[in-house]
Structure formats: C-alpha cells, structure tokens
N, C-alpha and C positions, 0 to 999 in steps of 0.2 A: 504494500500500500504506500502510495507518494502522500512525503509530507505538503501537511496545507500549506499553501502560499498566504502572501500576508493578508491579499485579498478574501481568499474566504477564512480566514481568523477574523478577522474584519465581520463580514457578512455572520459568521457563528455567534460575535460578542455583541452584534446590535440584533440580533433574533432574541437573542436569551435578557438583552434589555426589554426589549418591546414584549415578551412574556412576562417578565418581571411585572412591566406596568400593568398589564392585562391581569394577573394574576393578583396584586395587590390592588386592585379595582381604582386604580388614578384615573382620574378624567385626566383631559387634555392639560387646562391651565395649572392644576396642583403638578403633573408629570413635566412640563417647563417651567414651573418653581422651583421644581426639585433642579431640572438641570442645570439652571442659572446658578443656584446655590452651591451644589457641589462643584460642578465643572465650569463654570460662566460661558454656555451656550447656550440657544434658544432652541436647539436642533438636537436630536442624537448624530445625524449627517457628519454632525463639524466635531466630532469628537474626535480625539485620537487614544492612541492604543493604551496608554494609561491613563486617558480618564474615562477611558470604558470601562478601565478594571476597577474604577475607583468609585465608578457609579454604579458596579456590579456589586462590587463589597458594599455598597450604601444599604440596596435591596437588601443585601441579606442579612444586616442590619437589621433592617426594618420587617425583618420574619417570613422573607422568600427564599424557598428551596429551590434550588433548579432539583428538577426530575431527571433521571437519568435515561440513560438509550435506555426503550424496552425492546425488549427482542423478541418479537409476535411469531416466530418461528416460521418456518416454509412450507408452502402449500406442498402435500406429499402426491409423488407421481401415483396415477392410480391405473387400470383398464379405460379403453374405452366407452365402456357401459354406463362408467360412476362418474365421467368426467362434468357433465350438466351438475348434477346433485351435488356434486364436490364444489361449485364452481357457485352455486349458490349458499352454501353451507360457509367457505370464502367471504363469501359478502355480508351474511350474516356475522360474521365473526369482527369484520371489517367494522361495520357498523356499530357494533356493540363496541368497540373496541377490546376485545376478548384473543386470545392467546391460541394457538393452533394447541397447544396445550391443553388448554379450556375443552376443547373439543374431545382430544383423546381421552382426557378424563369421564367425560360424557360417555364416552363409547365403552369405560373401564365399566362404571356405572351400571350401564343398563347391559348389555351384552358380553360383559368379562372377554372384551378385546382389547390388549393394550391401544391400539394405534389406528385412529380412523381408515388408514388406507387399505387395514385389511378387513374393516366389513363387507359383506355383500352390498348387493344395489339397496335389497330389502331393508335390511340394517341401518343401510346407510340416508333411506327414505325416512326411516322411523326417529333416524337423529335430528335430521332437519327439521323436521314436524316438533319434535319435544323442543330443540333451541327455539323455533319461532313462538311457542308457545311460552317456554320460560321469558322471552325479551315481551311478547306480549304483556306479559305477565308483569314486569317489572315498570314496563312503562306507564302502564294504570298506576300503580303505586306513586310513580312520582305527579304522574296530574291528580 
C-alpha cells in the first residue's frame, strides 16, 4: 500500500473535522467561532497541517471520538443460483449498516451454518425474509 500524499492527509484531517462538527451538532456560526478562536480562520479550506491537528485535538476536547475503520467484511462468492438473494441480503446489510458478520451469525442462529455462502437458495431465502423483518422491526421502534 503507497503512503498518502500530503494531499489526501489533507482531505483525511478536514473529513474527520467536518464529522467532528457534525457529530458535536455545531451549526454553522458556533463551528466559525470555534475556528476563528482556535486557528484565526473563517474556513476549515485555509487551515494548514497543524492547525488541523490542533483543531482536531480541540474536538476531542470537547468529547469527540473519531470512530475507527469498520471492517463490514466481503461479500462471499456464492453459485449462481444464490447470486440475486445474496445480492439483496448485501443491501440489506448495506443499509442497516450491519457487518457480513451480522449475517453469518444469523445463518449460525437459525440453521447451525457457520457462513452464509454455504446455505442453500432455501436457507438463504428464509434469511433474507427474517433480516427484513428484524430491520422492519427495528424501524417501528425508533418512529
């Protein structure tokens, strides 16, 4: 893997400001108070490289964690047969924001198979039907 250029060090540390702001629920004017304050800019644009770091350390200050990579796991190759169902079971999982994991465990669950790719079609219809019905399910809860 090639290391990052400055450029996307750059682009990495005004992503994970602009989540900062988002995640500590700054509107506009208080998140250019802040930056005036710490860094005397009106922009994250005109920052440079340490007083990005210094307005990253402010956030976390201020009680922002950055999240770390999640690792959502790899869509597993299947048969032909399963490739549709798989491929929505995917989007389901996408959506939910849920872990290829998530899924395996469902398949341990209900049909004592480690690993979705080796359910049948059947199996693997009856998974898709229980996830949309658990995400159903979860989504009433929060309205």
């Amino acid at each position: 893997m090639a290391a990052k250029t400055p450029a996307e060090y750059r682009r990495s540390e005004l992503a994970k400001i602009h989540l900062a702001k988002k995640d500590l629920g700054l509107d506009d004017d208080t998140y250019r108070d802040v930056l005036w304050t710490i860094c005397r800019v009106r922009s994250a644009a005109d920052l440079d490289s340490t007083a990005r770091f210094k307005l990253i350390k402010h956030f976390e200050s201020l009680g922002w964690k950055q999240k770390g990579n999640r690792n959502w796991g790899r869509k597993p190759a299947v048969t032909a047969d399963k490739t549709q169902l798989l491929s929505k079971l995917e989007a389901l999982l996408a959506d939910n924001r849920l872990a290829w994991s998530y899924a395996d465990g469902m398949a341990q669950r209900m049909f004592k198979v480690d690993k979705v790719a080796w359910l049948n079609p059947e199996q693997l219809r009856k998974l898709v039907a229980a996830l949309q019905i658990s995400v159903n399910r979860k989504k009433a809860v929060k309205e």
